[in-house]
Backbone bond lengths (Angstrom), bond angles and torsions (degrees), N, CA, C in turn:
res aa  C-N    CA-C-N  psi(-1)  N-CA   C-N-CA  omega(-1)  CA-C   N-CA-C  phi
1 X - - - 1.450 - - 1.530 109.02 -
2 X 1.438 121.96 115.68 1.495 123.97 161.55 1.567 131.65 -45.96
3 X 1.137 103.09 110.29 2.082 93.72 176.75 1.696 90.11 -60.20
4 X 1.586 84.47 129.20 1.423 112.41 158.91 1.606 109.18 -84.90
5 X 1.133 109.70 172.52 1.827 122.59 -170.74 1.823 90.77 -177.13
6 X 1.628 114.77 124.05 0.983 129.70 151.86 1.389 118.87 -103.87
7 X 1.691 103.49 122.91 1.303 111.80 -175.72 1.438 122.47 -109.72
8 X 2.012 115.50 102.69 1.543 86.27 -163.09 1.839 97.33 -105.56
9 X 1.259 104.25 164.97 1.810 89.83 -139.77 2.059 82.49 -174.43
10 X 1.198 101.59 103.86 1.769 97.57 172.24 1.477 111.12 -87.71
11 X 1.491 115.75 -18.10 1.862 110.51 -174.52 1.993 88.21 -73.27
12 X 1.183 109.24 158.54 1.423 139.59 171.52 1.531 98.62 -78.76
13 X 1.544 105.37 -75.73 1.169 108.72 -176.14 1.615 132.86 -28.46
14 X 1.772 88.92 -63.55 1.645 109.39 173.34 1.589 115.55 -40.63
15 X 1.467 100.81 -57.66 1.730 109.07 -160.61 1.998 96.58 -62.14
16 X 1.593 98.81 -38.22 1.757 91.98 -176.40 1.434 112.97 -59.03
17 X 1.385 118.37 -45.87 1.350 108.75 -171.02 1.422 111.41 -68.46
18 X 1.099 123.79 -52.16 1.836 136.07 175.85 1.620 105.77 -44.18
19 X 1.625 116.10 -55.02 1.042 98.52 160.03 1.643 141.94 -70.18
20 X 0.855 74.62 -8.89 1.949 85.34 178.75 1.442 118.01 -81.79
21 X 1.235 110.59 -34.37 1.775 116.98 150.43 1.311 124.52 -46.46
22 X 1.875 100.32 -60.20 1.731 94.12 -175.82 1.429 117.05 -66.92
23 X 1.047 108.89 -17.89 1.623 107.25 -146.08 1.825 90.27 -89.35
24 X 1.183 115.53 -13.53 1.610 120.65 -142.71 1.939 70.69 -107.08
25 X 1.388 134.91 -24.60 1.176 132.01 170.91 1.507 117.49 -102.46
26 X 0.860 124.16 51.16 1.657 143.73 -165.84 1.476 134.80 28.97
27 X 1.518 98.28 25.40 1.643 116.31 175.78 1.881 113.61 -71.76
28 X 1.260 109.43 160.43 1.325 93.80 175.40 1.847 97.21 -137.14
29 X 1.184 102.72 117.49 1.680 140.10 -168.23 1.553 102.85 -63.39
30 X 1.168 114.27 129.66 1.566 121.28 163.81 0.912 114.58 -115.55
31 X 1.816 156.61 115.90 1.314 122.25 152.97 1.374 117.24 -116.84
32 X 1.605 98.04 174.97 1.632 124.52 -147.69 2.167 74.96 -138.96
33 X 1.502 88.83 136.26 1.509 116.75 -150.42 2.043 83.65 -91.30
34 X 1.703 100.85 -51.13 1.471 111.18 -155.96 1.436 101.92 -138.64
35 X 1.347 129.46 -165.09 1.601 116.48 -164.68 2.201 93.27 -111.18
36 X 1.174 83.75 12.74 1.839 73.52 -165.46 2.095 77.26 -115.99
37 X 1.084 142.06 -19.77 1.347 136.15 158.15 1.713 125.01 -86.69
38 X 1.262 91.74 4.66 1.644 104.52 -164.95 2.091 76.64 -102.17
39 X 1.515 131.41 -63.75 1.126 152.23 -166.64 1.874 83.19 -45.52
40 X 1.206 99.10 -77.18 1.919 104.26 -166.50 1.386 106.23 -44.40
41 X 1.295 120.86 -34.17 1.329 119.76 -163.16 1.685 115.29 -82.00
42 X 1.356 118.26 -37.76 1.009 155.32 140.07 1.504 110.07 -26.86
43 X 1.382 123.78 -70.03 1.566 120.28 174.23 1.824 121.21 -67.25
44 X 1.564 95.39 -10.55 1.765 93.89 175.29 1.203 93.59 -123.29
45 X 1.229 140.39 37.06 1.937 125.83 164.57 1.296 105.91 -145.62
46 X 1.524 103.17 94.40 1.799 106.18 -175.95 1.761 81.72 -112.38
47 X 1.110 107.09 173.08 2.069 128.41 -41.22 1.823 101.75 -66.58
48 X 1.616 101.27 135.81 0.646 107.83 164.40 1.776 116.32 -111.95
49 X 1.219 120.72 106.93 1.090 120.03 174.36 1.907 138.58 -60.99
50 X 1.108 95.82 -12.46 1.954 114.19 164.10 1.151 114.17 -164.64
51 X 1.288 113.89 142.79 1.352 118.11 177.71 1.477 96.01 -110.71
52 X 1.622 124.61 135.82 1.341 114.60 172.08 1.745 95.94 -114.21
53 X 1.529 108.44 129.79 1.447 93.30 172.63 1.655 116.36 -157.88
54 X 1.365 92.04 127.59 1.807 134.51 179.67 1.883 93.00 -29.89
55 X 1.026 118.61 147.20 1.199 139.92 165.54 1.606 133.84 -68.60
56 X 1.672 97.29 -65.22 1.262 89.29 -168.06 1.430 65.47 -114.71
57 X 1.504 102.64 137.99 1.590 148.86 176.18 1.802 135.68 -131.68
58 X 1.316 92.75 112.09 1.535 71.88 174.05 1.261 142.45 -47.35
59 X 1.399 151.55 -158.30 1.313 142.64 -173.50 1.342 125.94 9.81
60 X 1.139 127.81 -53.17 1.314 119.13 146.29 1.756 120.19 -127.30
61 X 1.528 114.67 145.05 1.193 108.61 178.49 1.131 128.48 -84.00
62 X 1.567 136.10 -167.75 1.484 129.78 -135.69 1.559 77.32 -102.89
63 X 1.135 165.32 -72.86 1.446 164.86 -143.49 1.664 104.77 -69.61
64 X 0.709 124.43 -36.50 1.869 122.84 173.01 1.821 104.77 -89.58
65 X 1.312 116.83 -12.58 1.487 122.57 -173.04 1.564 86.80 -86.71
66 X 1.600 113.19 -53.84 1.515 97.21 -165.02 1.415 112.50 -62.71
67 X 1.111 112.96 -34.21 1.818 129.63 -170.61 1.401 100.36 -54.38
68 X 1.663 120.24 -35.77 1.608 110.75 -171.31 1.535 111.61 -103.95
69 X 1.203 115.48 5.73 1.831 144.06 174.51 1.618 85.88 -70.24
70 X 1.502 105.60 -85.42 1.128 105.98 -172.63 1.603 139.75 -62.41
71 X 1.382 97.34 -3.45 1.909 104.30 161.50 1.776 118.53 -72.98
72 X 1.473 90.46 -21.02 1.716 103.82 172.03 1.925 116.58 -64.15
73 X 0.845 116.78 106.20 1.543 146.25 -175.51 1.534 84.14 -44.17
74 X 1.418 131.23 -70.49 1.187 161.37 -172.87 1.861 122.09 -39.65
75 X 1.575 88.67 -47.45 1.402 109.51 159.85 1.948 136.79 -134.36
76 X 1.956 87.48 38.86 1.734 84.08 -174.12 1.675 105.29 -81.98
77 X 1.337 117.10 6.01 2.031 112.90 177.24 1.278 95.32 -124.71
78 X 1.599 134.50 17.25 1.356 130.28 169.88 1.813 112.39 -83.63
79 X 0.974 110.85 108.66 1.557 130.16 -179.00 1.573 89.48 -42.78
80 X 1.864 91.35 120.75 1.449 98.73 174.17 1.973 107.45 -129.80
81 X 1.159 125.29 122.36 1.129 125.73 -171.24 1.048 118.92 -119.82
82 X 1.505 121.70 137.24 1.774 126.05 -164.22 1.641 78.60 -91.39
83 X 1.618 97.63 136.95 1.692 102.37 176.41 2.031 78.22 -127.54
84 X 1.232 130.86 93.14 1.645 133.31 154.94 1.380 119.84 -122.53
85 X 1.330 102.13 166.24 1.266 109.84 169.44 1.915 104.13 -94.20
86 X 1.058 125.84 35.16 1.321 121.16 168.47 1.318 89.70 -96.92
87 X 1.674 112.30 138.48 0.914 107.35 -167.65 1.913 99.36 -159.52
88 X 1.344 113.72 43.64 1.469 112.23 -133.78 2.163 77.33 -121.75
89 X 1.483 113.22 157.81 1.462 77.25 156.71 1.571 150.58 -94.33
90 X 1.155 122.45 173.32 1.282 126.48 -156.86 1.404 124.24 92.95
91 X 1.225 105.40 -28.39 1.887 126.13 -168.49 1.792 97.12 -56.25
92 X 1.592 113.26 -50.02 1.605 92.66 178.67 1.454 118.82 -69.26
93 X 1.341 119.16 -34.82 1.405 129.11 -179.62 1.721 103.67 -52.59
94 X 1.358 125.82 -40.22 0.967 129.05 160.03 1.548 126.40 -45.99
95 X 1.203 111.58 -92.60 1.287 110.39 151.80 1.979 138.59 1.19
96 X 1.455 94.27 -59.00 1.157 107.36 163.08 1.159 126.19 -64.59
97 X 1.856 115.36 -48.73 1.380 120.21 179.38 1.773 105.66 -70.14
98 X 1.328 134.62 -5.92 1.093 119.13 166.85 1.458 123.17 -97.34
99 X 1.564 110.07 24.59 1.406 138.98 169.00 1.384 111.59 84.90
100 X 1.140 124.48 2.67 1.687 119.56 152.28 1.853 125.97 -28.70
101 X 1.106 101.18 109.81 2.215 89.43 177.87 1.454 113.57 -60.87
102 X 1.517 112.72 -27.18 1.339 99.39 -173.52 1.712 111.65 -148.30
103 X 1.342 123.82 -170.89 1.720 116.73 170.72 1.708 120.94 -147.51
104 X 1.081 127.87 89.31 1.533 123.99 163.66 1.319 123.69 -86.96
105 X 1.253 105.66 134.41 1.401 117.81 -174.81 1.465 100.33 -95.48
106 X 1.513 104.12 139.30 1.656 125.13 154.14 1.260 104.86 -71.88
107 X 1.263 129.55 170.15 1.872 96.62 -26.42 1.569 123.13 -56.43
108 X 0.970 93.31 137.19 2.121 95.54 177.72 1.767 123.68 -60.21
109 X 1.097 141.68 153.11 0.950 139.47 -165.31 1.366 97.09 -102.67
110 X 1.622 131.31 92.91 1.801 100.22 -179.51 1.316 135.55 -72.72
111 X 1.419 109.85 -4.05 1.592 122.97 148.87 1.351 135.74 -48.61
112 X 1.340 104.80 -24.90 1.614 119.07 -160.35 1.606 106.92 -122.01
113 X 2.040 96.70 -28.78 1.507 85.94 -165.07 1.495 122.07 -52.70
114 X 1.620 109.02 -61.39 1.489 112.84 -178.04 1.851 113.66 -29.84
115 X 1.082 121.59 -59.35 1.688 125.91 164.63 1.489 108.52 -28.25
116 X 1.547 119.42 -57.19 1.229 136.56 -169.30 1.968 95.07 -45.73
117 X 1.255 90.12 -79.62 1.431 111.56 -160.16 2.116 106.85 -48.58
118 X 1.042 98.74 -55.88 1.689 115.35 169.77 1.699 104.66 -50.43
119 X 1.127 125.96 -19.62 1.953 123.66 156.69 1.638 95.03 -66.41
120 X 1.124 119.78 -58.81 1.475 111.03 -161.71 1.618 104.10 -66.68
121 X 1.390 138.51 -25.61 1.519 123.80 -119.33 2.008 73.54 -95.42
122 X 1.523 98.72 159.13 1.568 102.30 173.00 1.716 91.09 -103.92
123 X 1.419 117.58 136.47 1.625 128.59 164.19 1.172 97.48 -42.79
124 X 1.676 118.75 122.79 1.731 130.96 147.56 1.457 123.11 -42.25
125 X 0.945 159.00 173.79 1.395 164.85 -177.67 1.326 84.69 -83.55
126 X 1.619 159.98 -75.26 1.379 143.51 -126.55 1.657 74.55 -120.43
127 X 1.080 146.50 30.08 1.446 120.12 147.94 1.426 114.51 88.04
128 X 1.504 126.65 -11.00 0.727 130.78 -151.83 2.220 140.97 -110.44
129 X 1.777 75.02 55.94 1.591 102.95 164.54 1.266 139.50 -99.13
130 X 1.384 100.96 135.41 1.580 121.88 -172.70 1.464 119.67 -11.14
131 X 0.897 120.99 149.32 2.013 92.91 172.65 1.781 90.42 -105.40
């Protein structure tokens, strides 16, 4: 079974490169355009094993997106990570307090990311993540 990762992420750019890492390490990529399509997508695509999600968002932003992630029964122990370029202080403390597990700042390191992401991931029942 592939670790899934939903990425909701409005830059083009961003989601290609991020996805182009995981996927190139045997993840299989979802994305969510805005935080109210990232939410829908999210309530019909189990298991999702990480949610990575962008900040400032259209329709709704990344801090009220995580807040309604985590009212989901489905995904309140699903590793959710602020991937922004807010990067100011307080911004992770934020982040976190809107129930995010973790925070990477853009620009991403693509050397480092995969490492990055594998801190957050929770072990599958058969063990069976990407290396």
């Amino acid at each position: 079974m592939k670790t899934t990762v939903l990425y909701i992420e409005d830059n083009d750019l961003n989601f290609y490169l991020v996805s182009y890492i995981l996927k190139a390490h045997g993840y299989e990529v979802i994305r969510g355009k805005d935080g109210r399509e990232g939410i829908e997508i999210a309530s019909s695509h189990t298991p999702l094993h990480l949610i990575l999600l962008d900040i400032q968002l259209p329709v709704m932003d990344g801090y009220k997106t995580a807040r309604e992630l985590r009212k989901m029964p489905e995904h309140a122990d699903t590793p959710l990570v602020a991937l922004t370029s807010y990067a100011m202080a307080g911004d992770r403390e934020k982040a976190l307090s809107a129930g995010c597990t973790g925070y990477i700042e853009k620009p991403i390191n693509p050397a480092t990311f995969i490492q990055e992401i594998k801190a957050y991931l929770l072990p599958n029942t058969d063990g069976d993540l990407p290396e």
